[in-house]
DSSP file (Angstrom, degrees, kcal/mol; ACC not computed):
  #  RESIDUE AA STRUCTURE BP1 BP2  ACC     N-H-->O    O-->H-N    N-H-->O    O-->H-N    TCO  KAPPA ALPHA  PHI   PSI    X-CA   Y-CA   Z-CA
    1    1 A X     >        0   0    0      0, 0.0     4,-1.5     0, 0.0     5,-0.2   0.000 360.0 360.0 360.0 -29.0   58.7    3.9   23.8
    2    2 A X  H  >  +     0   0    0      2,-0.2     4,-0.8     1,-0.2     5,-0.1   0.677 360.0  50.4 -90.2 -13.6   55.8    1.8   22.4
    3    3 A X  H  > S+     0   0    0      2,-0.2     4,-3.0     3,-0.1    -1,-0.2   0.947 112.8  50.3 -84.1 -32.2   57.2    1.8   18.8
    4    4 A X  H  > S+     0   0    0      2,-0.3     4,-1.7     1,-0.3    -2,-0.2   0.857 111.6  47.8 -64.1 -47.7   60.8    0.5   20.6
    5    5 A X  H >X S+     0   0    0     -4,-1.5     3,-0.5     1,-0.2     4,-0.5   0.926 109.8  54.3 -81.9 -40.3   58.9   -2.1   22.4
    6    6 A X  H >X S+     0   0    0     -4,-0.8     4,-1.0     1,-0.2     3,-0.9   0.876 110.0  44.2 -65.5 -46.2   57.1   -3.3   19.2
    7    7 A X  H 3< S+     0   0    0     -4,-3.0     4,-0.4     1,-0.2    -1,-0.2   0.656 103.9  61.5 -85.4  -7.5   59.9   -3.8   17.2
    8    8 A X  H << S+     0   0    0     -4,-1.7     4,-0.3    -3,-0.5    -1,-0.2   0.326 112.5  41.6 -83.4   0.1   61.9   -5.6   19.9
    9    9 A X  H <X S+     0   0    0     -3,-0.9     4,-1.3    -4,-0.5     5,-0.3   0.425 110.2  54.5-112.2 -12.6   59.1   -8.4   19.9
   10   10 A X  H  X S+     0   0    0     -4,-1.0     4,-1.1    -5,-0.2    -3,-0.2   0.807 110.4  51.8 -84.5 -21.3   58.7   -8.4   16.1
   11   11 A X  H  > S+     0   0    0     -4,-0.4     4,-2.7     2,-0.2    -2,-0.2   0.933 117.5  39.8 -66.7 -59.8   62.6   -9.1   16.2
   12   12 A X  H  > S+     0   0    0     -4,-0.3     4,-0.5     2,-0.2    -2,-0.2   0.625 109.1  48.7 -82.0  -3.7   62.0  -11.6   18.4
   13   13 A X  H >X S+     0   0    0     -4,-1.3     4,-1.7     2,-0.2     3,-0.6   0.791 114.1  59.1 -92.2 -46.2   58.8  -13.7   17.4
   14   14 A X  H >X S+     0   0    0     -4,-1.1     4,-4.2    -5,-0.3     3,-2.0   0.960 103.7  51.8 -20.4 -83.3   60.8  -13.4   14.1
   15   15 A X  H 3X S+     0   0    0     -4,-2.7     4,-0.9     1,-0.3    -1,-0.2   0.668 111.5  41.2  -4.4 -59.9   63.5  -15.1   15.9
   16   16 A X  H << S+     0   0    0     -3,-0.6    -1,-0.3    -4,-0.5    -2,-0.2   0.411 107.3  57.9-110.6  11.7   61.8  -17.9   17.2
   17   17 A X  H <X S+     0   0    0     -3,-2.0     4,-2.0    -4,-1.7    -1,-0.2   0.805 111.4  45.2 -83.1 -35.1   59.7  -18.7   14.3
   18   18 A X  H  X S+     0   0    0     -4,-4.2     4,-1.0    -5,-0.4    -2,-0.2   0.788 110.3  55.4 -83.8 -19.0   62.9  -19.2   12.1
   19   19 A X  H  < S+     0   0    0     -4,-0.9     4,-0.5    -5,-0.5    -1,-0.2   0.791 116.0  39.2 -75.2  -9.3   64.5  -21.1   14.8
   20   20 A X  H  4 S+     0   0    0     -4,-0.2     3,-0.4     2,-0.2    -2,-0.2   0.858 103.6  58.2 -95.5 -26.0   61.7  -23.2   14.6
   21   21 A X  H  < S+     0   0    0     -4,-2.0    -2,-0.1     1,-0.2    -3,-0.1   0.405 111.7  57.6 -70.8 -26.6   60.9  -23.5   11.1
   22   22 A X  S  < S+     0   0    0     -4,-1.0    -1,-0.2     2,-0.1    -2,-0.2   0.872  76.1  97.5 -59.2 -48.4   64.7  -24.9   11.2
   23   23 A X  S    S-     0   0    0     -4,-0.5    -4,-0.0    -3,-0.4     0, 0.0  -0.375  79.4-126.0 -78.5 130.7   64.6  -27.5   13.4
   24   24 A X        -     0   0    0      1,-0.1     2,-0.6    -2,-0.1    -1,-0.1   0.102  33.0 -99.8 -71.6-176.6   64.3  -30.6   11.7
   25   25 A X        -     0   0    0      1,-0.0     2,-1.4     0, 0.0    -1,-0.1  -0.740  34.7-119.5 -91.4 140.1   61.0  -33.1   12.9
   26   26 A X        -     0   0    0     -2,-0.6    -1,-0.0     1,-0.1     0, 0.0  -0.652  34.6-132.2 -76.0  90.0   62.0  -36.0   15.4
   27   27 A X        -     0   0    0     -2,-1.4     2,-0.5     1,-0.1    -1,-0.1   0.139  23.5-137.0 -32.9 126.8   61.0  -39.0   13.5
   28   28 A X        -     0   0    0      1,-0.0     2,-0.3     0, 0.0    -1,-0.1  -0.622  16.3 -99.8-104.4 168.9   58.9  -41.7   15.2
   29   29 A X        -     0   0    0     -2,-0.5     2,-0.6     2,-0.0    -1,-0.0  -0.600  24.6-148.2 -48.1 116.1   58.6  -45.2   15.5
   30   30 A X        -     0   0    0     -2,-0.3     3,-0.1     1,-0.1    -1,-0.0  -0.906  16.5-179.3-113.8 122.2   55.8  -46.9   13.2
   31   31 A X        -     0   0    0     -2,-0.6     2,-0.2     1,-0.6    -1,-0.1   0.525  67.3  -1.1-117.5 -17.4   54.7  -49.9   15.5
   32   32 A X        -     0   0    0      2,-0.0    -1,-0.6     0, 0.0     2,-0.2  -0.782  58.5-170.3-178.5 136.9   51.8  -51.3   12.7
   33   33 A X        -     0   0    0     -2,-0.2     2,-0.5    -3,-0.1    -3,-0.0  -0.920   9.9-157.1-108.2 160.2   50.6  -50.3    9.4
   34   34 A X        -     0   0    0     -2,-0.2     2,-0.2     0, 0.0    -2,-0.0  -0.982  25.2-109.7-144.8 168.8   47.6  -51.6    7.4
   35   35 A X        -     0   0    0     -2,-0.5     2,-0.2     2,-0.0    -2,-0.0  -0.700  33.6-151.0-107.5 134.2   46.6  -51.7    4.0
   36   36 A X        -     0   0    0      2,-0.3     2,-1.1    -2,-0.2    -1,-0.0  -0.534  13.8-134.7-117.9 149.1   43.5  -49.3    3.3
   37   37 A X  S    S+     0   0    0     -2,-0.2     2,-0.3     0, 0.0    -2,-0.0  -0.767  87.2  52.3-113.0  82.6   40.8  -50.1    0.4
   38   38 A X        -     0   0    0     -2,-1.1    -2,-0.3     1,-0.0     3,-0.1  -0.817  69.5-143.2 175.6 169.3   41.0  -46.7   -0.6
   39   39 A X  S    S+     0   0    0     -2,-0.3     2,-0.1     1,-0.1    -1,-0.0   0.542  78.4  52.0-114.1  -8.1   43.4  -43.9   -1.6
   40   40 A X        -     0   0    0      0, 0.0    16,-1.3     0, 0.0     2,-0.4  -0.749  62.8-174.9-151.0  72.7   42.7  -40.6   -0.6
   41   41 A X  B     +A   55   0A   0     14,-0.3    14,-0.3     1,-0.1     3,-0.1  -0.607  12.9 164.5 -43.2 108.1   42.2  -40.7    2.9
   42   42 A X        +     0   0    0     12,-2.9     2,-0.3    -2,-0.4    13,-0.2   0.584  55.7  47.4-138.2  15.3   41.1  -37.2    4.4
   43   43 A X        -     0   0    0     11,-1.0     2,-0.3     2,-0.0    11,-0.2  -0.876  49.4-167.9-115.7 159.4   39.6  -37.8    8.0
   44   44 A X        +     0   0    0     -2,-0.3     9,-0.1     9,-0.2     2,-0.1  -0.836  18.0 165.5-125.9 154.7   40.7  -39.7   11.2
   45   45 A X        -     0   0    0     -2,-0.3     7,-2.8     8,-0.0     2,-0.7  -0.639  22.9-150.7-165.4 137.1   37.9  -40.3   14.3
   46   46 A X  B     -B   51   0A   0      5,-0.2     5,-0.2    -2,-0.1    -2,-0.0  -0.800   9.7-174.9 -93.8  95.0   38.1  -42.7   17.2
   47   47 A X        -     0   0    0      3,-2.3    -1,-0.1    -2,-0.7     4,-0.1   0.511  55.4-100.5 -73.5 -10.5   34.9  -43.8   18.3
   48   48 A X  S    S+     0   0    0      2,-0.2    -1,-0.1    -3,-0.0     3,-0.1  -0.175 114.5  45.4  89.9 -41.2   36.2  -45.6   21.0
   49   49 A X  S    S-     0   0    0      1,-0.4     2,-0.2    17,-0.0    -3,-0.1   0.527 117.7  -1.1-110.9   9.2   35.8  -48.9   19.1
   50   50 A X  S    S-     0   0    0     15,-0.1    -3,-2.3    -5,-0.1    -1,-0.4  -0.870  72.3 -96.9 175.5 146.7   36.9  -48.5   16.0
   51   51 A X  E     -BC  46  64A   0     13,-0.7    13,-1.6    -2,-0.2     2,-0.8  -0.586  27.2-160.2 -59.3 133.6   38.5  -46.0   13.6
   52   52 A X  E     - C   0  63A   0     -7,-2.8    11,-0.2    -2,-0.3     2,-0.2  -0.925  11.9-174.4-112.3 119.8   36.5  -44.2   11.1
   53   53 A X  E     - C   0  62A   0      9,-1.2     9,-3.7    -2,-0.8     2,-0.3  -0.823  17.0-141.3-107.6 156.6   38.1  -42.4    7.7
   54   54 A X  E     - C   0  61A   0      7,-0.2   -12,-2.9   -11,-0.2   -11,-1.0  -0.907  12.2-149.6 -99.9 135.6   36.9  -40.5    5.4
   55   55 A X  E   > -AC  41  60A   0      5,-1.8     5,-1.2   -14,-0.3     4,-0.3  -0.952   3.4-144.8-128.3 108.5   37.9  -41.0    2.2
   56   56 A X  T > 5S+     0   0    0    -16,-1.3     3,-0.9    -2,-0.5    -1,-0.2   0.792  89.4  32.7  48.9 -92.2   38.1  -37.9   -0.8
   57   57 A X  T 3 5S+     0   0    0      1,-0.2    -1,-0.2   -17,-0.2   -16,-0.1   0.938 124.6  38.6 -79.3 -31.5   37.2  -39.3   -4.3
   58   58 A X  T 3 5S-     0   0    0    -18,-0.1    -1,-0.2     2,-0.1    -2,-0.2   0.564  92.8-142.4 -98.3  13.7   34.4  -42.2   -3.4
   59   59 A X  T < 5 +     0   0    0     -3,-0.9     2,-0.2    -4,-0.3    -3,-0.2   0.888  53.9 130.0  58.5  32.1   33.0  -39.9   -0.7
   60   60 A X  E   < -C   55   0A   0     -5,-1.2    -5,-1.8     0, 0.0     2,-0.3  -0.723  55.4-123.2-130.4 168.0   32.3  -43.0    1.8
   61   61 A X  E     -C   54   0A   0     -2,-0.2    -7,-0.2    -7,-0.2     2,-0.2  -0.918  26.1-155.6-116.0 140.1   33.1  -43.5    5.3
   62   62 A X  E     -C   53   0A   0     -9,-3.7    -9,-1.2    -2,-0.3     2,-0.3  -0.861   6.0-141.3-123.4 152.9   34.9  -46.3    6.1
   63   63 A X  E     -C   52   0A   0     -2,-0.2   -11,-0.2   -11,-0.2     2,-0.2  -0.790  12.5-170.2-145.1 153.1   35.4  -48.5    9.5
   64   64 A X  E     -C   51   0A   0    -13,-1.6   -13,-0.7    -2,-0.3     2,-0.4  -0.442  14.1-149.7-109.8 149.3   38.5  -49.8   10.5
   65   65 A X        -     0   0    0    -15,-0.2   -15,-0.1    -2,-0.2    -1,-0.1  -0.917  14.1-141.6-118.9  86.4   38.6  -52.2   13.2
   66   66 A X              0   0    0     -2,-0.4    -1,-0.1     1,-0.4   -16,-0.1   0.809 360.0 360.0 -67.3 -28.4   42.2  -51.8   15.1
   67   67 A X              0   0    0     -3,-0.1    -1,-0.4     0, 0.0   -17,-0.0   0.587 360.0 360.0 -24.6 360.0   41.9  -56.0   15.4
């Protein structure tokens, strides 16, 4: 009984991983972009007043002011 029941949920997490793995993304709306003095972005944080990134090759923290 336990092997029966184990392979009727591996069928079915199966299932719903490829039905998800299908489903295309729902694109959004991009409301503002802004031009970055860097290139290899590889943190976000919200301080409450400002963004801070991290940035990959010059190893500096930047912050971005959403003004």
């Amino acid at each position: 009984m336990t092997k029966k029941r184990l392979l009727v949920l591996v069928v079915l997490m199966t299932a719903v991983l490829t039905t998800a793995a299908a489903t295309p993304p729902i694109p959004g709306e991009v409301l503002q972009s802004i031009n970055l003095p860097f290139s290899t972005p590889m943190g976000l944080a919200w301080d409450g007043e400002a963004f801070w990134v991290a940035d990959y090759d010059t190893a500096a923290l930047y912050r971005i002011s959403p003004s």
